[in-house]
C-alpha positions as CSV (number, residue, x, y, z in Angstrom):
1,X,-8.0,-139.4,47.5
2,X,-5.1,-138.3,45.2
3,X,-1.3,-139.3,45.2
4,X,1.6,-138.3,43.2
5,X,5.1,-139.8,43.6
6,X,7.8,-138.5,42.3
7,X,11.0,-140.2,41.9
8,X,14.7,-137.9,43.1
9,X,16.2,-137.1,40.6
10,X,19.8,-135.8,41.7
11,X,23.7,-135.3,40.4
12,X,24.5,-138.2,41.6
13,X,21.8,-140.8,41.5
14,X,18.9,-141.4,39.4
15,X,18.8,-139.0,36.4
16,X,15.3,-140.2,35.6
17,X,12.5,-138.0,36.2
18,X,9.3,-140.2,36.5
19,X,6.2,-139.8,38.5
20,X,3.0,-141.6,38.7
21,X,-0.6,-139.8,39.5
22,X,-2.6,-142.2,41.2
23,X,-6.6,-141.3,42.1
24,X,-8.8,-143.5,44.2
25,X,-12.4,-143.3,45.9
26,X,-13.7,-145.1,48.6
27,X,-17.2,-146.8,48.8
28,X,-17.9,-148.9,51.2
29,X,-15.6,-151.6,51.9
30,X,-14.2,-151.0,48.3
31,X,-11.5,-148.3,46.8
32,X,-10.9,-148.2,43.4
33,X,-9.6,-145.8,40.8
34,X,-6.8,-145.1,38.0
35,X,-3.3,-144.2,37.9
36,X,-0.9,-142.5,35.5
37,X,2.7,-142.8,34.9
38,X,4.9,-140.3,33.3
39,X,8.2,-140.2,32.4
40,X,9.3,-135.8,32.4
41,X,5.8,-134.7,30.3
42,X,5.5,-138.3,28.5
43,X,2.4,-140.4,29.9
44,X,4.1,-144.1,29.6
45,X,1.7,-145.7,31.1
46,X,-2.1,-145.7,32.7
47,X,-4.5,-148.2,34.5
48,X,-6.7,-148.8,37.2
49,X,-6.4,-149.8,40.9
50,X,-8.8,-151.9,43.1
51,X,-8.2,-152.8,46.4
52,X,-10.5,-154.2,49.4
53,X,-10.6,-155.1,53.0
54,X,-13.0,-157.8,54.9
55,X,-13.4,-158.5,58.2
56,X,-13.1,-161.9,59.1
């Protein structure tokens, strides 16, 4: 699974153009992956992202 968010940049609001790339796989009860934020061209920042569900 793949997301990128961008934020709006308009005339009036936010001027800054940031976005973050975020990539995850699922298997089994388990998704993890990594994510990338950039500000314009400029990687600021880059991790990874875990997340899990169980049944109770």
């Amino acid at each position: 699974m793949s997301l990128d968010a961008w934020t709006i940049v308009s005339e009036y609001g936010n001027k800054i153009d940031k976005r973050i790339e975020i990539n995850l796989v699922k298997v089994d009860r388990v998704i993890s992956g990594s994510y990338e934020m950039y500000s314009g061209d400029e990687l600021i920042g880059k991790g990874n992202a875990t997340a899990s569900r169980f049944a109770s």
